[in-house]
C-alpha positions as CSV (number, residue, x, y, z in Angstrom):
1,X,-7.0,26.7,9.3
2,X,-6.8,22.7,9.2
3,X,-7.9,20.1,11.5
4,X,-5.9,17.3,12.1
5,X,-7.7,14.3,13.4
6,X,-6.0,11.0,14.3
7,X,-8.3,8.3,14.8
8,X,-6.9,5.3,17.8
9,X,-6.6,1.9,17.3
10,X,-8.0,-0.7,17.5
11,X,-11.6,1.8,18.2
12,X,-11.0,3.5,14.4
13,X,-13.8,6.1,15.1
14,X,-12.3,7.2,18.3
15,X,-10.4,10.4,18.5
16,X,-7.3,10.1,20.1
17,X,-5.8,13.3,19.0
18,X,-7.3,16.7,17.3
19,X,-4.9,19.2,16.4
20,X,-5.3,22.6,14.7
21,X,-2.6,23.6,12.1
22,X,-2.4,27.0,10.4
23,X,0.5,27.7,8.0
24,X,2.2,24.8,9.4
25,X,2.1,26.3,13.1
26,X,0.6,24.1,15.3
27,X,-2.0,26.5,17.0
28,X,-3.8,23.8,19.9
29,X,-4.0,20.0,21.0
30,X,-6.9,18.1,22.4
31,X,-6.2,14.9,23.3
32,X,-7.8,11.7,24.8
33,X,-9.2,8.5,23.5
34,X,-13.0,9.1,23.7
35,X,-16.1,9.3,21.5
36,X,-15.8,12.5,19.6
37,X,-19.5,13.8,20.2
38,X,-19.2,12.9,24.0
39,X,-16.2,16.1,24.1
40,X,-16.8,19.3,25.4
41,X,-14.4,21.1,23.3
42,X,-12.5,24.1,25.1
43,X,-13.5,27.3,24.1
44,X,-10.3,27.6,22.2
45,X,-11.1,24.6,20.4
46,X,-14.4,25.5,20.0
47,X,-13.1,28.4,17.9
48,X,-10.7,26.6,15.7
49,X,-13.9,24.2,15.2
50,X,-16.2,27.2,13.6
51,X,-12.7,28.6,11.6
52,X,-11.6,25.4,10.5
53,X,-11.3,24.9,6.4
54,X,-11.2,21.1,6.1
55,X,-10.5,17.9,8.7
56,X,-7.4,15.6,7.8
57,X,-7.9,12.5,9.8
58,X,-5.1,9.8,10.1
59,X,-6.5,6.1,10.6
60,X,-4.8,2.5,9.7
61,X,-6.9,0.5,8.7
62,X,-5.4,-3.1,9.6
63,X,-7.5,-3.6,12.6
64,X,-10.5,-3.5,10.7
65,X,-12.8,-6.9,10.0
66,X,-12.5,-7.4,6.0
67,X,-15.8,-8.0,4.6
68,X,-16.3,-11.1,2.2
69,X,-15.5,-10.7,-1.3
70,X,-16.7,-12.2,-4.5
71,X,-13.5,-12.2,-6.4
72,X,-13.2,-12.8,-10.7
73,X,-10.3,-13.7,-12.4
74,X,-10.6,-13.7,-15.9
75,X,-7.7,-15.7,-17.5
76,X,-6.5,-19.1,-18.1
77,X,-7.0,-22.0,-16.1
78,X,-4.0,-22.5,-13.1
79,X,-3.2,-24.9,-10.3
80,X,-5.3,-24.4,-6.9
81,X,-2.8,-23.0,-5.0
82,X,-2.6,-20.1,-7.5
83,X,-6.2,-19.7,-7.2
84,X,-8.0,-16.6,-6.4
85,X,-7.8,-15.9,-2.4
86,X,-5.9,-19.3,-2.3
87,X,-3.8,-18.9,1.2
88,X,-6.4,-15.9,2.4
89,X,-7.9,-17.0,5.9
90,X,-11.6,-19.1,5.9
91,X,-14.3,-16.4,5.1
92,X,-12.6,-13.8,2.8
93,X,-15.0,-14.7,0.7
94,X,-15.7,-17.0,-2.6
95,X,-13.9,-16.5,-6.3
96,X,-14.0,-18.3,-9.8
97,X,-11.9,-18.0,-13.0
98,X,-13.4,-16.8,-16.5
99,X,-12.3,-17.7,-19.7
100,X,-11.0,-13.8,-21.3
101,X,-8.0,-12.0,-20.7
102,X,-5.1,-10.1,-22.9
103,X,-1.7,-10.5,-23.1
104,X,1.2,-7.7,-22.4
105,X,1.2,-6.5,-26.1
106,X,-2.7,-6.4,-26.2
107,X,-3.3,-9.4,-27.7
108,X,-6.6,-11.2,-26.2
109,X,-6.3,-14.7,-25.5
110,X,-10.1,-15.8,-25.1
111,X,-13.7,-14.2,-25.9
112,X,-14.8,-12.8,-22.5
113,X,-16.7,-15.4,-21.0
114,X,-19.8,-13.2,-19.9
115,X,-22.5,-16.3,-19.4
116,X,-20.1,-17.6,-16.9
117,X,-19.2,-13.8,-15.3
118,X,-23.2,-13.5,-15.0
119,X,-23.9,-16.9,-13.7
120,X,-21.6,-16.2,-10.6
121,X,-22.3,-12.6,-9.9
122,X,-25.9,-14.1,-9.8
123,X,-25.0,-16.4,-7.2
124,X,-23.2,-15.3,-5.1
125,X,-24.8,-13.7,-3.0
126,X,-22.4,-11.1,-2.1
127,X,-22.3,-7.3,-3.1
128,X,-18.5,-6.4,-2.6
129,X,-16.5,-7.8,-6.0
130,X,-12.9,-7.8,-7.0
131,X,-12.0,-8.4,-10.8
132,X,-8.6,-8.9,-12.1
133,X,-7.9,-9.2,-15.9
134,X,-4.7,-10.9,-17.2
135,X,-2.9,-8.1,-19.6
136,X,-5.3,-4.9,-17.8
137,X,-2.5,-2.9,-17.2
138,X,-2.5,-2.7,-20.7
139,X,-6.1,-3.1,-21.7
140,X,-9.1,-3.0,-19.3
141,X,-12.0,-3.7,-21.6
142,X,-12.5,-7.6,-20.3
143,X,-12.7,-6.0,-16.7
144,X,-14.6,-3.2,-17.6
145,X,-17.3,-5.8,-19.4
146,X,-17.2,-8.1,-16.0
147,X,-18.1,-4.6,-13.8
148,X,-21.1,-3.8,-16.3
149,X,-22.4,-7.7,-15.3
150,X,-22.1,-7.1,-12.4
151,X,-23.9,-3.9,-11.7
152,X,-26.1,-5.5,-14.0
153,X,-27.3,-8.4,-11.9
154,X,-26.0,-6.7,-8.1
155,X,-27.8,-3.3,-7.9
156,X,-25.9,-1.5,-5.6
157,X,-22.5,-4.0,-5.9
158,X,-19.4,-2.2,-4.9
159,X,-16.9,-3.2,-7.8
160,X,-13.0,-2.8,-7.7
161,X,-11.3,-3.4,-11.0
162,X,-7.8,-4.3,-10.5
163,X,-6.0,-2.2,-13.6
164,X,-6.8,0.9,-11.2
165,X,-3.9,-0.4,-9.0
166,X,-1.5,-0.8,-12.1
167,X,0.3,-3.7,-10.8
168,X,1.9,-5.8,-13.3
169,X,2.1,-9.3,-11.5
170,X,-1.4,-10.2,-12.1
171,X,-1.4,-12.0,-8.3
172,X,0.1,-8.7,-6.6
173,X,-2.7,-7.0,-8.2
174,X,-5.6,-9.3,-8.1
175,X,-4.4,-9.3,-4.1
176,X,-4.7,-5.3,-4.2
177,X,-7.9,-5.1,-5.5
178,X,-9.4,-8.2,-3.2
179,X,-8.1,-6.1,-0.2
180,X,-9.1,-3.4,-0.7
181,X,-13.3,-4.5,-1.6
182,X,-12.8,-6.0,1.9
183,X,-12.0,-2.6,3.1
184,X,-14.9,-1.2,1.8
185,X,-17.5,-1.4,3.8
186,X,-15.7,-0.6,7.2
187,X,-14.1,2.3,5.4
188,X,-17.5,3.7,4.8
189,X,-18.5,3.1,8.2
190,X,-15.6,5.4,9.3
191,X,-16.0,7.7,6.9
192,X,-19.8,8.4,8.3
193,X,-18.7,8.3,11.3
194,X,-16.2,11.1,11.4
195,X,-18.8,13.2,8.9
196,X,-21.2,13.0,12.3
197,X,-18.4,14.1,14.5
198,X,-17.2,17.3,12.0
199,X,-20.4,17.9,10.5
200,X,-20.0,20.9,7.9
201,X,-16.5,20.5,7.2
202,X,-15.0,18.9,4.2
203,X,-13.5,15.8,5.3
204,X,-9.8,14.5,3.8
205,X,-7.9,10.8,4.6
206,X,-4.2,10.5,5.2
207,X,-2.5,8.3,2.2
208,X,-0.2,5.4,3.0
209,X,2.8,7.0,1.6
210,X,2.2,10.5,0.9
211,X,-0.8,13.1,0.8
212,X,-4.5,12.8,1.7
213,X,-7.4,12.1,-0.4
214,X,-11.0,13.2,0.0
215,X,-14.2,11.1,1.7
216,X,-15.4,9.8,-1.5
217,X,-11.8,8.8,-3.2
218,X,-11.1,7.1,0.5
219,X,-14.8,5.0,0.1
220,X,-13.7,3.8,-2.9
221,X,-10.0,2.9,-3.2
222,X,-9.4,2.6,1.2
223,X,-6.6,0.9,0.3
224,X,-4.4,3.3,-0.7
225,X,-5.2,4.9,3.0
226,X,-4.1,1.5,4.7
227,X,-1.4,2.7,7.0
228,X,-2.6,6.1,6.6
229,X,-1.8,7.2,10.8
230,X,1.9,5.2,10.3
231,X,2.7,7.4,7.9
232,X,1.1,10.8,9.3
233,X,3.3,9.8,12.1
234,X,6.0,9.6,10.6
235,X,5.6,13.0,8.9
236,X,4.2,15.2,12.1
237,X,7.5,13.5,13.9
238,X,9.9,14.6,11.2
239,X,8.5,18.2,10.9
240,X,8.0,18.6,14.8
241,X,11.2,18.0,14.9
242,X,12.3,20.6,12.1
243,X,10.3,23.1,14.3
244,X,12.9,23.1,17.2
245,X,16.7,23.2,15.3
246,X,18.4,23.3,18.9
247,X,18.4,21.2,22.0
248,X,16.9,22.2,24.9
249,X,19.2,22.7,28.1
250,X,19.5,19.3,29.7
251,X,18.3,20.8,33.2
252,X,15.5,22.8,31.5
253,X,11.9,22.0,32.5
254,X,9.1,21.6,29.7
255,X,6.6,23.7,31.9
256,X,9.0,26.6,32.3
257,X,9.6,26.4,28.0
258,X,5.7,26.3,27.9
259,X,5.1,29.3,29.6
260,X,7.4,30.7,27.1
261,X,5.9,29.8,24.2
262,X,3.5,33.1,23.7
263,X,0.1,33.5,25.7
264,X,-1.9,30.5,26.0
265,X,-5.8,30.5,25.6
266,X,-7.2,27.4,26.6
267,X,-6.5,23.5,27.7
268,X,-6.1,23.4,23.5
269,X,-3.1,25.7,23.5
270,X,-1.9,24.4,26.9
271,X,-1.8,21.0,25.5
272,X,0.1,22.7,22.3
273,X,3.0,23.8,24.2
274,X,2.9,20.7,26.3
275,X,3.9,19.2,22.8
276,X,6.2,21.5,21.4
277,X,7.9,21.2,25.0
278,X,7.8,17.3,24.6
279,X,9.5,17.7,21.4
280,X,12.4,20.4,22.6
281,X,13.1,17.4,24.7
282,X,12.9,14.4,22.5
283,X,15.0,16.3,20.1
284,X,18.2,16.8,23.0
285,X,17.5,13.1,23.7
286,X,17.7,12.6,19.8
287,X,20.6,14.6,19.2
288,X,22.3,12.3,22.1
289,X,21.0,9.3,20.9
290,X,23.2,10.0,17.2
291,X,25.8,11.7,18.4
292,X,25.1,14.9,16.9
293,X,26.0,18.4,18.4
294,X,23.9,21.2,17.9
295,X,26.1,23.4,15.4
296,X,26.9,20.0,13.1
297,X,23.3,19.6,10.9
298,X,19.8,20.2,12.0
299,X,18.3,16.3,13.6
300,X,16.5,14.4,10.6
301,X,12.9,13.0,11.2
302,X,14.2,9.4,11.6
303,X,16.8,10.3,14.3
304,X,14.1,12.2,16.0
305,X,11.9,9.3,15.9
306,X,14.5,6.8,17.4
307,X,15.5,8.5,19.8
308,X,11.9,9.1,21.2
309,X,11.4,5.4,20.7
310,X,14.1,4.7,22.9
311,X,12.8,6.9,25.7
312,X,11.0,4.6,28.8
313,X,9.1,7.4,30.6
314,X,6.0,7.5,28.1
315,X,6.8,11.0,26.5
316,X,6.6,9.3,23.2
317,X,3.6,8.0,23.7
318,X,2.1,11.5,24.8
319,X,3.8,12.2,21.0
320,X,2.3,9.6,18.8
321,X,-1.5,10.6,18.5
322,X,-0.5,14.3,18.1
323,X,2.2,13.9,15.7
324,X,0.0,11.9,13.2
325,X,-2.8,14.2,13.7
326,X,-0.2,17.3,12.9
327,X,1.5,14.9,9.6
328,X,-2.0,14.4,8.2
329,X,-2.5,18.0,8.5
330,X,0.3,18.7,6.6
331,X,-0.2,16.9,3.5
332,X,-2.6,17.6,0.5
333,X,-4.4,16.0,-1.9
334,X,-2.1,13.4,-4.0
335,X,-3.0,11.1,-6.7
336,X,-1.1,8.3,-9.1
337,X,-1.6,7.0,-12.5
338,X,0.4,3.6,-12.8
339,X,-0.1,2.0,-16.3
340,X,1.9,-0.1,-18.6
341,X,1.8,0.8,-21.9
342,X,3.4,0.4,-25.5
343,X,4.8,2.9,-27.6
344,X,6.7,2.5,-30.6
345,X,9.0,5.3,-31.2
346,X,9.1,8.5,-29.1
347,X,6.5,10.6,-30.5
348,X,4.7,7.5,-29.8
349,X,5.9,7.3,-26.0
350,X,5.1,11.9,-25.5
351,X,1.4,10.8,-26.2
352,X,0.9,8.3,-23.9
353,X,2.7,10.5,-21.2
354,X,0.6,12.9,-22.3
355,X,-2.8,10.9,-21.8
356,X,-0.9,9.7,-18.4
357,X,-0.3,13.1,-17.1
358,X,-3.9,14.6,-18.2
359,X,-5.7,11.1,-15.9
360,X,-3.2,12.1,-13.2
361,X,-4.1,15.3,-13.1
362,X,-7.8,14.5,-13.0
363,X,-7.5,12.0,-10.5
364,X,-5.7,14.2,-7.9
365,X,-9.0,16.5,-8.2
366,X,-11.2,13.9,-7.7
367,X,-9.2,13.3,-4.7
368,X,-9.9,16.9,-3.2
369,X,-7.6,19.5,-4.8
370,X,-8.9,22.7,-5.9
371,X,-8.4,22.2,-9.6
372,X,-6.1,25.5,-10.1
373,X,-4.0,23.9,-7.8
374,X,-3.6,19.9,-9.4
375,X,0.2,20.0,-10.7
376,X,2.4,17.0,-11.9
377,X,4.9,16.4,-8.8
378,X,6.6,13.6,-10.4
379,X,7.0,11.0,-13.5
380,X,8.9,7.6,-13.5
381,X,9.4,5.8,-17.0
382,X,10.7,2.4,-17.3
383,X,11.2,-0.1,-20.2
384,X,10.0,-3.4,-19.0
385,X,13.1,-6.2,-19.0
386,X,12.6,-9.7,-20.7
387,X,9.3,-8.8,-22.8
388,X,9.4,-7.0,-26.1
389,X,10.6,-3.8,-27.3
390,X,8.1,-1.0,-26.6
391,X,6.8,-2.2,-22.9
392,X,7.3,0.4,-20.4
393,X,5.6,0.8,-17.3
394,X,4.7,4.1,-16.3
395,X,4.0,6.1,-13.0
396,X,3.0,9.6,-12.6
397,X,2.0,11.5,-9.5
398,X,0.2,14.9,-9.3
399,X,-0.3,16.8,-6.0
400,X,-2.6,19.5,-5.2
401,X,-3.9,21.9,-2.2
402,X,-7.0,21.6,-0.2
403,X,-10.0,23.8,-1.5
């Protein structure tokens, strides 16, 4: 059995939804936004609690205050606007530029300049760090030097390296990795938090896109967990409303459907049927909403969501926190490897893949999946246009299951 925790805004470590999930049934609700540990679980819940294999909580993570952040750029001199956290808002933090840096092919531009790399860590006085290497898509050694500094002279610095994020534009990626060291520190505090409140149980964070990833992986890269409830949303809606394939009767009432739902146990189960019936009923109002009649095609995800969205009486809202607790459930562990790489010739090309695959596969069990379960879900290959032959860009995604 999984727990699916959805975490309310803009109080991040306030539970606004808990929802238990077993073979994607949903099995009970409790709802309301308060502190966790203040709850008196029902004894229904109580149970799920002590049977419970993992917690997947769903949190965005744009309400949270972004710590300063020391940001390195090593590369070429460029115009202050195109600065590091030129155009961020007063207090992100402070950054400087380093002589060093490689080009696209691999070819470095500049000696790493580590005097100047050790001079600012020095004095900086901060311990979250961003570094961003021209050409480390391709090669990281100049920001793997600058991270060794660093820990160096900041004991206990958290470091993100930008070639992690794979990024080609060196400013989209540079803005990646300065995000998400500002993350850090609240993510952490979130991540403690909700360890207190589920103590015992291996904890999981919903991905922006797709999947979860575990505590540690969600400490250290938060930003791939940004919009992490938006997108468990998204998901609970769309298989809620794969649960119920016909409308319900226009003049049927959700208690009556409730009562029909099998024998209910506890305020947990109560509030599960209240939910299913909520759905039975957004789906007719759906179905209305797009026109679509109940022997043409099941309703998709999206129509189901619009449709509730348009609804005025506040069943939605009753919806939301559920529905992202019930999509984070859902997903498991999911990882990506996004690299750009050069390879002369095909045999050339396999190998890299190869190497691509193997990191993919050993990131998505870092990220929490039982390691007979890590498989390759999907592989993207693209030359890159307008830069020499041999330049492709590569993107490969391995899912797993939770342990």
């Amino acid at each position: 059995m999984i727990l699916g925790v959805a975490l309310a805004q803009p109080a991040t470590t306030t539970v606004s939804a808990v929802v238990a999930v077993r073979d994607g049934a949903l099995l009970g609700v409790v709802s309301g936004a308060e502190p966790w540990e203040a709850r008196a679980p029902s004894p229904g819940m109580a149970d799920y609690l002590r049977r419970a294999r993992a917690v997947c909580v769903a949190v965005d993570l744009d309400t949270v205050r972004p710590a300063p952040v020391a940001a390195i750029r090593v590369a070429g001199s460029c115009p202050p606007a195109l600065r590091p956290l030129a155009g961020w808002p007063k207090g992100s933090g402070l950054a400087t530029i380093v002589r060093g840096g490689h080009t696209l092919t691999g070819r470095q531009l500049a000696r790493l300049d580590t005097a100047a790399v050790r001079r600012f860590a020095a004095g900086a006085g901060l311990t979250d760090f961003a570094v961003t290497a021209s050409g480390s898509p391709v090669l990281a050694d100049h920001e793997l030097a600058v991270a060794e500094i660093i820990a160096a002279e900041v004991p206990g610095a958290r470091i993100t390296l930008s070639y992690e994020f794979g990024r080609a534009g060196l400013r989209e990626r540079e803005d990646d990795a300065i995000m998400n060291a500002a993350l850090g520190p609240e993510a952490g505090r979130v991540a403690d938090e909700v360890a207190r409140a589920f103590p015992g149980l291996p904890l999981f964070f919903a991905r922006s896109g797709d999947g979860l990833v575990a505590s540690h992986y969600f400490r250290r890269y938060p930003l791939v967990c940004y919009a992490g409830a938006t997108a468990s949303e998204a998901r609970g809606l769309a298989a809620m409303a794969s649960l119920v394939p016909l409308p319900a009767p226009p003049e049927a009432d959700t208690a009556e459907r409730s009562q029909g739902a099998g024998p209910l146990r506890g305020p947990a189960e109560d509030a599960a049927a209240r939910v299913q019936g909520l759905v039975a009923d957004a789906v007719g109002w759906s179905r209305q909403e797009a026109g679509i009649a109940a022997e043409e095609r099941p309703l998709d995800g999206l129509g189901f969501a619009r449709g509730a969205a348009r609804r005025g009486d506040g069943a939605r809202g009753e919806l939301v926190a559920p529905a992202a607790a019930f999509g984070a459930a859902l997903a498991g562990p999911t990882a990506e490897v996004e690299r750009i790489v050069q390879a002369r010739g095909r045999a050339e090309l396999d190998r890299v893949l190869d190497s691509a695959r193997d990191e993919a596969l050993a990131r998505v069990v870092s990220a929490g999946a039982a390691p007979g379960s890590a498989r390759i879900a999907s592989t993207t290959v693209n030359p890159l246009s307008y830069l020499p032959d041999g330049l492709y860009r590569l993107r490969v995604t391995a899912e797993g299951a939770t342990p």
